[in-house]
N, C-alpha and C positions, 0 to 999 in steps of 0.2 A: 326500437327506440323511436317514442313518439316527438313531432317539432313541439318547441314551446309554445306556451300559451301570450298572448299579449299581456305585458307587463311583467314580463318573468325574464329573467337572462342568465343562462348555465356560466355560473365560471369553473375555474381549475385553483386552488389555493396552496401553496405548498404549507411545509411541515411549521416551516419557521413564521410564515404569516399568521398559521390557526395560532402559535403558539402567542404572537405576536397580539392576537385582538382576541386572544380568550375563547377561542373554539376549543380548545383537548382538554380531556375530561380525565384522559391516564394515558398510557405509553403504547396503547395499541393504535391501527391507522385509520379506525371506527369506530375511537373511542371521543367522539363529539357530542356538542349540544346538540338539542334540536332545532333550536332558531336563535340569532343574534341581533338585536338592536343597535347599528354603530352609528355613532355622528357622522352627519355627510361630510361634515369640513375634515374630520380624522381621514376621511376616505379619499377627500380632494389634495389633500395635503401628502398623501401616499404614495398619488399619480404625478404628482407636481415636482414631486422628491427625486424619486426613480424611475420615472419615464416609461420607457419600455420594459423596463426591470421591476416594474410593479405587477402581483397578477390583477389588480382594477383597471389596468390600461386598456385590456378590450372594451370595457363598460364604462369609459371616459366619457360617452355621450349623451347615456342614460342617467349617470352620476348629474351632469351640468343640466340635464332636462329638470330631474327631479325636482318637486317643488318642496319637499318636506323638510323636518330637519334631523328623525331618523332614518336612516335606511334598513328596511329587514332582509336579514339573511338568512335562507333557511337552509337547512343540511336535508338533504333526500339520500339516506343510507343505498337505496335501492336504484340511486340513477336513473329513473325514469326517464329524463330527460337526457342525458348522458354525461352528465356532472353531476358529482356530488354536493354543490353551494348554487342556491339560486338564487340571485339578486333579484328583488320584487324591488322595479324601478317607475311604478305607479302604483297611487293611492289607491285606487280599486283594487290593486292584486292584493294588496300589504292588506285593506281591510276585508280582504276574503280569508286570506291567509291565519289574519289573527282570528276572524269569527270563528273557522273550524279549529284556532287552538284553545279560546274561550268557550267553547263547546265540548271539547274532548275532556281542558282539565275542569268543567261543570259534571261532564259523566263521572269522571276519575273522582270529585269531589263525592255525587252522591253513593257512588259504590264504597268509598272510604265509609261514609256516614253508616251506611245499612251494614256494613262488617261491624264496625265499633258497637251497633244495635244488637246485633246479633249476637257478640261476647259479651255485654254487657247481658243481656237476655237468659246466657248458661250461665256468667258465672251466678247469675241470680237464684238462677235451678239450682246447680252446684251446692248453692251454699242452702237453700230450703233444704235440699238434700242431705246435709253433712248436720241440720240446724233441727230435725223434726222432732217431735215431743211426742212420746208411746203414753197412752191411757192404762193402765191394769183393770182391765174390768171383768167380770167372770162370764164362765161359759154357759151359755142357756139353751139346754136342746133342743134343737125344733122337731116338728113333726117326721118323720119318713113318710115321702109322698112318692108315690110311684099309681102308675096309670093301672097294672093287672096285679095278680098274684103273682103270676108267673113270672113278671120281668122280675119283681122284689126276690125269688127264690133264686133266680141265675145269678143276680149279682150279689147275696148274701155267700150263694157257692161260688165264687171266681175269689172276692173276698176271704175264702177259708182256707186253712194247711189241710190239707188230708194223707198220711202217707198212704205209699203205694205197696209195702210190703211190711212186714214185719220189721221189729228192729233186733239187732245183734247182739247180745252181752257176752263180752269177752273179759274175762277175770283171768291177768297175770299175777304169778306171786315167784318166788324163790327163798329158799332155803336158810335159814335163818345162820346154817354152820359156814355158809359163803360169802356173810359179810362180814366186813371189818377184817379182809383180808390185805398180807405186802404186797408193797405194789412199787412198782421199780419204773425212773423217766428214762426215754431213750436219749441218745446225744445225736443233735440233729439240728441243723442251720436254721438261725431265724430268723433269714429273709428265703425261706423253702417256702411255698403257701401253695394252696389248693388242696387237691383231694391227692393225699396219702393213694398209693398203687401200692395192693394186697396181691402180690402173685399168688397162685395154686401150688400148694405143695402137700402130701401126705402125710395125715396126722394119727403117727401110732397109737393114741391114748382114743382115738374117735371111737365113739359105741354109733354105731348105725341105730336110729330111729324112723319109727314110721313118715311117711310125708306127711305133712299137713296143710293147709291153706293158712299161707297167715299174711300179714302185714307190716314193712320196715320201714323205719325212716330213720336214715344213716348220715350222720355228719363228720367231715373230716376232724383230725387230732391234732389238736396245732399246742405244741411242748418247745422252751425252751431250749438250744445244745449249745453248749460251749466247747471250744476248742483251741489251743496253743501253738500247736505244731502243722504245717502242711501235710498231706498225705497223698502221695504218689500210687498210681496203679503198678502193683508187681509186674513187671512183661518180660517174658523169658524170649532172650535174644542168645542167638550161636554164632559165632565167629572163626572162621576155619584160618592159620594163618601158615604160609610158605616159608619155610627161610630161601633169601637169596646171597649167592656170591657176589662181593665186594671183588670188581677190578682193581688191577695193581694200577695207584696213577702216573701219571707220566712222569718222567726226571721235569728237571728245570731244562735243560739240554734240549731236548725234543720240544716242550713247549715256544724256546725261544727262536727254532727255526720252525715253527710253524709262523709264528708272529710275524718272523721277517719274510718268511715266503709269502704270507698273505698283503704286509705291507709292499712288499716287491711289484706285485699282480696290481693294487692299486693306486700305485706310484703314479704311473702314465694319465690313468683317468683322475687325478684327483691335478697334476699338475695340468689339465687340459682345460678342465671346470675352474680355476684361477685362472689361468691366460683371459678364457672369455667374460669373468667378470671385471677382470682389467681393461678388456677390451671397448665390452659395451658398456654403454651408460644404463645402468640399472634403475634409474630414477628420472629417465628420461621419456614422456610426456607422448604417448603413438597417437592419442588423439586427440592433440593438440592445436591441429592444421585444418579440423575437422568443422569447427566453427569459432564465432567470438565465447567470449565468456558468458553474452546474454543467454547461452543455450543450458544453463545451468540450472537445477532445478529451483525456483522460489528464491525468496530474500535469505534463506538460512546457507544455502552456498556459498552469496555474497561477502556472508557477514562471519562467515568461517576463518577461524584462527587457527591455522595447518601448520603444524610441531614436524619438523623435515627430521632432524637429528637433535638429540642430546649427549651433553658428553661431562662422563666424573670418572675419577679418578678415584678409587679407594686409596691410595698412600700420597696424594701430594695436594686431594682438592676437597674431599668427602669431610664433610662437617665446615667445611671453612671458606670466608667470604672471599666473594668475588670483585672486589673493588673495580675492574679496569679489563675492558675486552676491546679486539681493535683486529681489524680481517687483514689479513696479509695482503698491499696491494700487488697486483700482475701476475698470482695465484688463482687459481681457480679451488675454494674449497678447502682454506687453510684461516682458521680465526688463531689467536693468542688472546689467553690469558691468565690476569693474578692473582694468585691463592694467598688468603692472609689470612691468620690465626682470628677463630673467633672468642676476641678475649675482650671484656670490659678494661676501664682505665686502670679501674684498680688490680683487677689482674696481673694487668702490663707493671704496675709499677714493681710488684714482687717479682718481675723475673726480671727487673732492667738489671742492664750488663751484663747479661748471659749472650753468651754464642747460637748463634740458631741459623740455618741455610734457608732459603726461600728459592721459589721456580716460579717460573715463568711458565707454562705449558702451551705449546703449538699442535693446534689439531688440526690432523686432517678427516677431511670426507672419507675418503678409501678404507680410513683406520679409525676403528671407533671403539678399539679395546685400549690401547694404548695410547698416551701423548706421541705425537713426531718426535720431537725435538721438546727437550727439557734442559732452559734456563738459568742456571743455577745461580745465586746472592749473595751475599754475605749478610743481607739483612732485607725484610719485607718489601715488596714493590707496591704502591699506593696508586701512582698514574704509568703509564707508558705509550712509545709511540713509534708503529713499523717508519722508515723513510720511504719516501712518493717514489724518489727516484730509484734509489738501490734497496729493493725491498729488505735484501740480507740485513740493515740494520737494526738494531733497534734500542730505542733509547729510553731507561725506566730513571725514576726518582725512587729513593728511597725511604724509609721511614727515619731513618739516622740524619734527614737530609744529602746525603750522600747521591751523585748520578754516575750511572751505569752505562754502559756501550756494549752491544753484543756484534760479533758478525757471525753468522748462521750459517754463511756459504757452506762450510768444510762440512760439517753437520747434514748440512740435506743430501751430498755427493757422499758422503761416507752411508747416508741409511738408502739412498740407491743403489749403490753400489752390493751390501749386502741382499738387498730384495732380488736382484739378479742370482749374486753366488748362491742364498736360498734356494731357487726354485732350481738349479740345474745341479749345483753341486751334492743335495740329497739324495739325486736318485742315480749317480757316479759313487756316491759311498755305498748305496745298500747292494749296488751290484757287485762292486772290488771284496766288498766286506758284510755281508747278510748275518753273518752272527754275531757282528760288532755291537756292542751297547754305545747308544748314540745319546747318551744320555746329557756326557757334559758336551758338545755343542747346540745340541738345544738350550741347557742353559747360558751359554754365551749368547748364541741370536737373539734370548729374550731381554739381555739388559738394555735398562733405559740407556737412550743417546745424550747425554749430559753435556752442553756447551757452556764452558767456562767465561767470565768475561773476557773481553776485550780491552776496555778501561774501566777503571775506576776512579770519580776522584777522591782527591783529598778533603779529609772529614776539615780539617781546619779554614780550608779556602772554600767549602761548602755551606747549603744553607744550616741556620743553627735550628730548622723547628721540620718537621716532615713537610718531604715535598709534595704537593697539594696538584699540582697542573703542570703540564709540559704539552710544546707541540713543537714542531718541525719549523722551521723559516724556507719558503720555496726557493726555487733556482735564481731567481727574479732579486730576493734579496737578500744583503749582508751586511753583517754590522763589524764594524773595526773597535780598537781599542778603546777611541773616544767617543763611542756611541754614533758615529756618521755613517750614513750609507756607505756602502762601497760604491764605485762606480761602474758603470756598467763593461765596462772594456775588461774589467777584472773577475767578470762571469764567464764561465764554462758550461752553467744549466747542469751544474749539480747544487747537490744539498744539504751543505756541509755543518751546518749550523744550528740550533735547538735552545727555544726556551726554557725555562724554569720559574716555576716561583712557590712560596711557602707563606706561613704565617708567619714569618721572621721581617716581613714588609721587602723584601730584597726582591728584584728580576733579575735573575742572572744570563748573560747570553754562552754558551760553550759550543765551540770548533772544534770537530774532531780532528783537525790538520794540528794537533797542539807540536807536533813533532816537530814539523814542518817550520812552524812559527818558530819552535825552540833554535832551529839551525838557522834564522834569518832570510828563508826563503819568498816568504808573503809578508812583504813589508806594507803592503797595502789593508794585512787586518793586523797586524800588532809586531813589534818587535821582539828580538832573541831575551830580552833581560825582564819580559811580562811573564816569561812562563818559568814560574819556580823550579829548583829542583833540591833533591838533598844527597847528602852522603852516604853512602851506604857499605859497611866491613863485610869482608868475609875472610881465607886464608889465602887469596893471590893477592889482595889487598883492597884498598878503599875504593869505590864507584858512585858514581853519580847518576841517580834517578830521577826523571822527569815526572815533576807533578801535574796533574790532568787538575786544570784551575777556569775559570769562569774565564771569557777573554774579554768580556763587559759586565759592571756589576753597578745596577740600577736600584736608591735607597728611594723609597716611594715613602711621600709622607701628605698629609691632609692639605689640600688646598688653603686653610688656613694657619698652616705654618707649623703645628704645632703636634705631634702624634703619629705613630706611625699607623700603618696598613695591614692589617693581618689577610692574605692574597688567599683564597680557597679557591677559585675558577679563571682560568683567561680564555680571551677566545681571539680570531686572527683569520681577517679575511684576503685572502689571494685576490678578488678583484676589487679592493679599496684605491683610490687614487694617493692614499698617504700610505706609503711602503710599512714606515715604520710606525705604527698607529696599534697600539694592541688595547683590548678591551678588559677589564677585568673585576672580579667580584670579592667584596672581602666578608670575614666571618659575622663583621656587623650587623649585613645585611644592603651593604650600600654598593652599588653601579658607580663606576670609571673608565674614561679613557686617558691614557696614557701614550703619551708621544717621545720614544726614545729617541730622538734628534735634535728635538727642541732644544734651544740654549737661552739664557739670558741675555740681556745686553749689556753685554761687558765692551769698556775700551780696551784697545791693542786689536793685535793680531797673534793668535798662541798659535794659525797650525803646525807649528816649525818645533812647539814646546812636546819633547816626546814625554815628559814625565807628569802632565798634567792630561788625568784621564776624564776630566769634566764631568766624573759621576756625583761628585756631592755638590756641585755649583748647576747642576740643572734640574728646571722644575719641568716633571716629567705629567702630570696628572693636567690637563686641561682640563679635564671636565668629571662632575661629580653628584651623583643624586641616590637618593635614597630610596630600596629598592624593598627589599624584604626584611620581617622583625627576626628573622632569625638566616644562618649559612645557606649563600645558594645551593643548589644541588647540582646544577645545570646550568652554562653558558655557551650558546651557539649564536654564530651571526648565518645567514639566512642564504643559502646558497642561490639564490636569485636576486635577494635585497639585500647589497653590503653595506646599507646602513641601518637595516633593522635588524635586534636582535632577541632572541628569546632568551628569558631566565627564569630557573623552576628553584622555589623554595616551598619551606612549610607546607599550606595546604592550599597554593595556587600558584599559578604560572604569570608573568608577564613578556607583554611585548614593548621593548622599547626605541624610539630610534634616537641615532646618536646625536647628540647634543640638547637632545630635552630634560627638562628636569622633572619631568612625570612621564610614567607610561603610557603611551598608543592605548593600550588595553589591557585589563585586568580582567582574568577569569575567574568564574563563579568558585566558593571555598568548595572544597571536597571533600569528602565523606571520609576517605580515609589520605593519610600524610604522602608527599608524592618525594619521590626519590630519584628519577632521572627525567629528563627531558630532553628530544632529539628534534630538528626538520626534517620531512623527508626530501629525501634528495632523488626525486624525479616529478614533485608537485608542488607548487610556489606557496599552495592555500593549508597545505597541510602537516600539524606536527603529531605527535605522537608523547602521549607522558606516562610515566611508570611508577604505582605507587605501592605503599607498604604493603597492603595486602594478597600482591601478588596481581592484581590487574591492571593492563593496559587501556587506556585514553586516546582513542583518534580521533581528534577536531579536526574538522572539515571548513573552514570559513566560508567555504562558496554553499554549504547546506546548513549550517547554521553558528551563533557565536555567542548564543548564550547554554548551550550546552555540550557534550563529548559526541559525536554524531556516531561512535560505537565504542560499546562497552567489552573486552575480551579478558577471561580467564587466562592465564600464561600460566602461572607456576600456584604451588600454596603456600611459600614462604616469602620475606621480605624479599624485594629486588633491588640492586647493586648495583649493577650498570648496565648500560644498555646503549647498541651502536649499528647503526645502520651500513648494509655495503654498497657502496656505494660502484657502481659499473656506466659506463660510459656506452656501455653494448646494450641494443634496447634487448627488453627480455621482461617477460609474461611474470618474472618471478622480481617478488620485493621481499630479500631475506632481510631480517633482524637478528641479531646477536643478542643472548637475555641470561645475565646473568646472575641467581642466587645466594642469598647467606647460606642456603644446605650447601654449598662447592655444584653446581647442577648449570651446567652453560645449555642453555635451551637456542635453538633454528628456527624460527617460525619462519614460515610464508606468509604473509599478509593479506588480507580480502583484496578481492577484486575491487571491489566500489571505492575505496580508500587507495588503489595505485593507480587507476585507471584515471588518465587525464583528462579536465575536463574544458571546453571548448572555450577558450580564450579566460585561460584562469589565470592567467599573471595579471590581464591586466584587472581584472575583478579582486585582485588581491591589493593590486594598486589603487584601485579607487576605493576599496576598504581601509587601506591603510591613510590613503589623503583624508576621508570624511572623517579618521578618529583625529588626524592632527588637526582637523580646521574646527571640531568640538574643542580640541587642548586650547588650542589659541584663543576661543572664544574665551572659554575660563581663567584664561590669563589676563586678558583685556578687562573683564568684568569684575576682577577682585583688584584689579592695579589701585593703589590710593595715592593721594597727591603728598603723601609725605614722601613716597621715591618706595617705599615697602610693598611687598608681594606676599598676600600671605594665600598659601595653598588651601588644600580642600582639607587638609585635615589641623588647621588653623595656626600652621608655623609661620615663620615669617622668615623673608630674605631680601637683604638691601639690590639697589638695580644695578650696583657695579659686580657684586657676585652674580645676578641675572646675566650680565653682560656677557664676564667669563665664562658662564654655562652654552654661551648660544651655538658654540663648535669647536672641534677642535682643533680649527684653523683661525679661531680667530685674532690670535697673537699674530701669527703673520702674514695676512692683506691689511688687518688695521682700515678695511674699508668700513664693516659692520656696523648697522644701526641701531639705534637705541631700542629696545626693544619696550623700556618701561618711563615714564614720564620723568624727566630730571626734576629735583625740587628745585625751585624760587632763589634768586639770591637773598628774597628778606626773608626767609627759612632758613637758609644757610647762616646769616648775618646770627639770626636768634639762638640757633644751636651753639655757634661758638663762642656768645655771650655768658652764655650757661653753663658752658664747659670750663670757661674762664673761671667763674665762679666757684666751678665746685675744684678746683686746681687749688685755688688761692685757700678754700676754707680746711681741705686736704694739708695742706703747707703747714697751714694754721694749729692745726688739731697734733701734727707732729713735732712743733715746736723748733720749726730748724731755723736755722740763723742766713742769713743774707749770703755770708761767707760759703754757708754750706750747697746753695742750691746751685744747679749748672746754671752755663755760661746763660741756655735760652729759657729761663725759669725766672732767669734775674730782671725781665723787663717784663714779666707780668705787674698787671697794676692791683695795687693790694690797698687801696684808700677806701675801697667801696667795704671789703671784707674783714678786713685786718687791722691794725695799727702795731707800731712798734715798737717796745720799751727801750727803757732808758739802757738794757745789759745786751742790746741788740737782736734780741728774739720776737720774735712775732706771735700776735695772740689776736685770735678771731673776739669780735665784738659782741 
C-alpha cells in the first residue's frame, strides 16, 4: 500500500452514505460508480450535522481548505491507496483526475465509433452478398495450354477411369412355378425391432448343392403381431409335502394356571417398577443445575412452546367444549375442568327440559388415563372456582343459572386409600387364590370416583339467565345481608363466601355457612328468617329443608338510571384499597366498576332495620366506559397493578385503568378472533392471549408494544379457556392450562425469554403505563369545549357532570375531586334555560292541556311569550 499523493485523501464510506449520495449501482459491495461530483455545502452540511458520526469528519479540513464548489469523489476498486473513495481535496488533483477520465471515455468513444464502422462495413458486405445479380452468358472454350507433350498426357491420364480388371455379369432368375405363392404373417410385438435372430436348425427337405461364391445383402422382417391374452413360460416345479400331527390343546384349566403362575412370578417386579415411578420424579430436570437457560441452543429454544401433558377423556370430555379450567391450589399437579356439550343455540333449544348430568373432571399428573375425581351436575358448568384456602371446595355456576358447592375431601382419601389396597392386596389374592378369576374386582377398581354435590341452590332464588363468572371473596372480606363489610374482629382467615353473576344484570353474594345462618349463629352476616326453607312429605311425616339462597343480591342497572346489565365477566383484586370494589364486563361490550357498599344519602339511621336489605335503594355502578363492540372474553386486573386491568374481546385486547373512560392502550386488530386473555403472574410487562385459531400471543411490553413479541402454535382447534398456575415457589417452569372445543386440556411450559424476569420491569411497566395516561389526558384537554361537552376520539359526546362521576370510584365519598372539565358560564346556563322554557311552554301548547290540568310546578311557567289562552281555558301556541 502506497502513501497518497498530494491532494488525494482515502476515506472509509459506509453502506448507508453510498446509498445516501448515489454511490451503488446494485446490491453487491463493489457495485459502485466510478467517480462522484457532490456539492461541498451537501458535504459541509453532513459534517455539521453528525459530527464524529459523519464518515467526511476526517476530511473536515480539506473540505473547509477547498476552494471549489464541487468536490470529486473517486472510487479505486483496487485500493491502492488503502480505501476504496478518494476525496481530490485540490484543484490539480480533481483536474488530473478528470483529464485521465476525459481521455479514457475519448478512447472508449473512438473504439465505440470503429465497432459501429466495422458492422456497418459487414452488414454492407452481408447484404452485397445476399443482393448480387448472376449474368447467363455462354461457355467459350479456350485453348489447352500446357508447357510439353508430356505434362498434357499425365494430366489427360489422372483425369481418365480406367478399370483395373474385368467386369462381372451375374444373371439371377427363378422359376416361374415359385411365384405367386401362400404366404402366411408371423404374430410378433410391434415394438420388437432390429435384426430378427435365425438360429441353426436341420432342414429335412435341404438338397445339398455345390458352393459357390456369391453375394447377400440381408435386411431384417419387420411384421405386424397382435395379441389379447398374456402368455406365461410353462416351468415344471415339484413339491414334496409331509403330513404332520396336530397336538392335543391344552384344557382351559392348565392354560389358567399357567396365566396365574406367570402373573405370580411377576407380581413382585411389576409392584417394584410402580413404587419407583411413585417415588421418583419422572419429569424432573438432572441438568438443570448445570447452567442458566442462556446455555440453550439459538433463539429456537427460547421461543419453544413445550406440551408437558394432555389430558381427554373419551366418555366425559372428547368432542366437547372446555369452557372453564382452574389448578387446584396447594396440590402439586392437579387442574379441573368443564366439559360442555358442543351444541349451537338452536340445538340447545330442541333438547330444553331434558335431564342431562355434567362433570366436572379433576386431573392428576400421576394419572393420565383417567380423571381423579369426577364431578357430577344436574346441569352444565359454564365458570368455576377451587377455594384459596380449603382447596376441597369448589364452586361452579350453572347453565340453568343454578350454583353448585362440591367438597372433594372424602373423594381424594377414598382414591388413596384404594391406590394402597391396589398395590398390596393383589398380590395377597393371587397367592391365597392363583386359580381365582380376578376379573370382577378389576372391574370395581376401575369405576370412576363420582363426587356428588354438596349444595345446590334453589333454581327460584337463583340467577334467571346462565351464570357467566364467579370468584372467591378472600379471608380479608365479607359481606352481610345489607351489603356491609363485615368487620374485621368477625374474620377467622377463612373463605366462606363467592361471587356470581349472569346476563340477568343481578350480583349475587352466597355463604356456604347458610346452615349456620339458618340456626342464628352469625348474626353478624344475616339472620335465621333470610334463609328460606320449604316442606317437605314423606311417611314418618312433613320436614323442613333449607334452601341454599344468595345472602346478598345486587340489581345493577346503567348509570343513567334506566336499563339493566347483561354481566359476562367480573374480575376482584386482593390488593385494592376498596374491599368491596368489583370490576365487571357486560355483553354490550362496556367496562364497570361496581361498589357493593355504597349507599345513597338517605335520612334516618336503618342499621337497627333488619328487614330492609338496601339492595334496590343502592347505586352500585360508580363508574362506566365503553370497551368493546362486541362480549368481552376476558377480564383480569393485574397482579402487580390493582388499578389496571386487561380486557380481551373480538379481535383486540385493551388495557384499562380504573376510573378512565378510554383505554391506557389498544392493541393492533388480529388476524384471527381472540378468545381468552390472562397476565402473567411472575412478570408485571407481560400477558398472554389465545385466539380462535388455535395460537397463542405473548406481548412482551418491555420488547415491544406494537406487536406480539412471540407467536406459538398450541392446539389446531378453537381455544376455550385458558389459566395460568400460579406458585409462590420460585421455579424454572411457567405452566399454562389450554383448553379446547375438541374436549383436549393441553400443559405447556412456556419459553424462557417470556418467564424470565427482566431487570427492573415493574417499574418500566410503570413508566409505560404513566406515558399512556399523560397521552389520555392530553386528548382530553385538547377536545374539552367551552360548552361543558367532551367529545372522544371516535366523535361522542359526554356532559362534565358524567366526566365527573367517571373520574373514580371513590369519588362519591371524599367529595374532594376536581373538575376535571371546564364548567359552563352562568350567561350559558341563563340561555339554556330560556330555551328550555320555551320549548316546555310550546310542548303544553301543541297538547292542548288546560291550566287545571298541568302540575303544581308547570303552573308558573310563563306562557305570554308562547301561548295565549282562550276564552274555554285551553291554551294554544301563536
Amino acid at each position: 500500500m502506497s502513501k497518497a499523493p498530494d491532494g488525494i485523501f482515502p476515506l472509509f464510506l459506509r453502506g448507508a452514505t453510498c446509498e445516501k449520495f448515489g454511490f451503488k449501482t446494485g446490491e453487491g459491495v463493489m457495485d459502485l460508480v466510478d467517480y462522484k461530483l457532490i456539492p461541498k455545502e451537501d458535504l459541509v452540511k453532513e459534517v455539521q450535522g453528525l459530527g464524529v458520526m459523519s464518515d467526511f469528519e476526517p476530511a473536515k479540513k480539506q473540505l473547509e481548505g477547498f476552494g471549489g464548489e464541487e468536490v470529486l469523489i473517486v472510487v479505486d476498486k483496487d485500493q491502492k491507496y488503502g480505501e476504496v473513495f478518494l476525496l481530490c481535496y485540490t484543484e490539480e488533483s480533481k483536474e488530473e483526475f478528470m483529464a485521465e477520465v476525459r481521455a479514457k471515455q475519448a478512447a472508449i468513444e473512438a473504439q465505440r465509433k470503429a465497432e459501429e464502422e466495422a458492422e456497418e462495413a459487414r452488414k454492407a458486405e452481408e447484404w452485397a452478398r445476399l443482393n448480387v445479380v448472376y449474368e447467363d452468358k455462354p461457355l467459350s472454350p479456350r485453348v489447352w495450354e500446357s508447357s510439353t507433350s508430356n505434362d498434357t498426357d499425365s494430366e489427360v491420364k489422372a483425369l481418365t477411369h480406367r478399370p483395373i480388371r474385368e467386369r462381372l455379369v451375374l444373371e439371377v432368375t427363378r422359376p416361374k412355378a415359385s411365384l405367386n405363392q401362400k404366404y402366411t404373417f408371423l404374430d410378433r410385438d410391434s415394438d420388437v425391432g432390429g435384426i430378427q435372430e435365425f438360429r441353426s436348425h436341420k432342414d429335412p427337405h435341404f438338397v445339398g448343392i455345390k458352393q459357390g461364391e456369391m453375394g447377400i445383402q440381408a435386411a431384417p422382417l419387420f411384421t405386424d403381431h397382435h395379441a389379447q391374452t398374456t402368455w406365461y413360460r410353462p416351468v415344471n416345479k415339484a413339491i414334496q409335502y409331509t403330513a404332520t400331527v396336530q397336538a392335543d390343546e391344552p384344557t382351559g384349566v392348565e392354560e389358567r394356571e399357567e396365566l396365574c403362575s406367570a402373573l405370580e412370578r411377576a407380581t413382585i417386579k411389576i409392584e417394584r417398577a410402580l413404587q419407583q415411578n411413585e417415588t421418583l420424579d419422572i419429569f424432573h430436570e438432572t441438568f438443570q443445575m448445570a447452567g442458566d437457560e442462556e446455555m440453550l441452543d439459538g433463539a429456537q429454544a427460547e421461543n419453544e412452546l413445550r406440551e408437558l401433558k394432555n389430558f381427554a377423556d373419551p366418555t366425559y370430555s372428547k368432542f366437547k367444549v372446555l369452557p372453564a379450567v382452574d389448578w387446584m391450589p396447594r396440590a402439586q399437579g392437579m387442574v379441573a375442568v368443564s366439559a360442555v356439550r358442543n351444541m349451537s343455540f338452536d340445538q340447545r333449544v330442541l333438547i330444553a327440559g331434558q335431564t342431562s348430568v355434567a362433570y366436572l373432571l379433576l386431573w392428576d399428573f400421576r394419572q393420565l388415563v383417567r380423571p381423579q375425581v369426577l364431578m357430577q351436575c344436574p346441569h352444565e358448568i359454564l365458570a368455576f372456582r377451587f377455594n384459596a384456602q380449603n382447596s376441597n371446595l369448589i364452586a361452579g355456576g350453572c347453565i340453568s343459572g343454578q350454583v353448585v358447592l362440591w367438597d372433594i375431601s372424602d373423594s381424594l382419601q377414598s382414591n388413596t386409600r384404594k391406590g394402597r389396597r391396589g398395590s398390596t392386596m393383589g398380590a395377597m389374592e393371587a397367592q391365597l387364590a392363583p386359580g381365582l378369576d380376578l376379573g370382577d374386582s378389576e372391574a370395581a377398581s376401575s369405576d370412576d370416583p363420582v363426587c356428588l354435590p354438596k349444595y345446590v341452590s334453589n333454581v327460584d332464588h337463583s340467577h334467571k339467565k346462565s351464570v357467566s363468572d364467579l370468584f372467591w371473596l378472600p379471608p380479608s372480606t365479607q359481606i352481610n345481608y345489607r351489603g356491609q363489610l363485615v368487620a374485621e374482629e368477625f374474620l377467622d382467615g377463612q373463605s366462606y363466601q363467592f361471587i356470581t353473576v349472569a346476563g340477568d344484570g343481578q350480583l349475587l353474594v352466597w355463604d356456604t355457612r347458610f346452615e349456620q345462618i339458618a340456626n342464628d349463629e352469625l348474626r353478624h352476616v344475616g339472620r335465621a328468617k333470610h334463609v328460606p326453607f320449604e316442606k317437605t312429605s314423606n311417611k314418618e311425616g312433613g320436614a323442613f329443608k333449607l334452601l341454599w339462597t344468595p345472602i346478598y343480591r345486587a340489581h345493577l342497572k346503567r348509570m343513567e338510571g334506566v336499563g339493566e346489565l347483561s354481566i359476562c365477566r367480573a374480575a376482584y383484586s386482593t390488593q385494592s384499597a376498596t374491599r368491596s370494589q368489583v370490576l365487571l364486563s357486560t355483553e354490550e361490550g362496556d367496562i364497570l366498576g361496581a361498589d357493593l357498599s355504597c349507599r345513597k344519602n338517605e335520612g334516618g339511621n336503618k342499621d337497627d332495620n333488619d328487614d330492609e336489605d338496601g339492595s334496590d335503594s343502592n347505586d352500585f355502578v360508580r363508574w362506566m366506559a365503553v370497551d368493546h363492540s362486541r362480549p368481552c372474553v376476558s377480564l383480569q386486573i393485574s397482579p402487580f397493578f390493582p388499578n389496571i386491568v386487561l380486557s380481551v374481546g373480538d379481535w383486540k385486547f385493551h388495557i384499562w385503568k380504573i376510573g378512565e373512560d378510554r383505554p391506557l392502550f389498544i392493541s393492533p386488530m388480529s388476524s384471527s378472533y381472540m378468545t381468552a386473555g390472562a397476565w402473567s403472574p411472575t412478570r408485571p410487562a407481560v400477558l398472554v392471549v389465545a385466539c380462535a385459531d388455535g395460537s397463542l400471543m405473548a406481548w412482551d411490553f418491555t420488547d415491544s408494544s406494537y406487536r406480539p413479541s412471540i407467536e406459538m402454535k398450541a392446539t389446531h382447534t378453537r381455544i376455550t379457556s385458558m389459566e395460568f398456575l400460579s406458585s409462590n415457589v420460585a421455579s424454572r417452569q411457567q405452566l399454562l392450562a389450554v383448553g379446547d372445543e375438541s374436549g383436549t386440556l393441553h400443559i405447556f411450559d412456556l419459553p424462557r425469554n417470556i418467564t424470565r424476569t427482566v431487570h427492573r420491569e415493574e417499574a418500566i411497566m410503570s413508566n409505560f403505563l404513566d406515558r399512556e395516561l399523560k397521552r389520555l389526558n392530553y386528548l382530553k384537554e385538547s377536545t374539552v369545549e367551552q360548552s361543558g361537552e367532551v367529545k372522544d376520539e371516535w366523535g361522542g359526546h359526554k356532559d362534565t357532570e358524567s366526566l365527573q362521576r367517571t373520574g373514580g370510584a371513590d369519588a362519591k365519598h371524599d367529595g374532594d375531586s376536581k373538575d376535571e372539565a371546564k364548567k359552563p358560564s352562568a350567561e350559558a346556563l341563563a340561555k339554556e334555560e330560556e330555551e328550555f322554557a320555551k320549548l316546555e311552554a310550546q310542548f303544553i301548547a301543541e297538547l292542548g292541556l288546560t291550566s287545571e290540568e298541568l302540575p303544581d310546578y308547570a303552573k308558573d311557567i310563563p306562557l305570554n311569550n308562547a301561548t295565549t289562552e282562550d276564552s274555554r281555558g285551553g291554551i294554544k301556541a301563536r
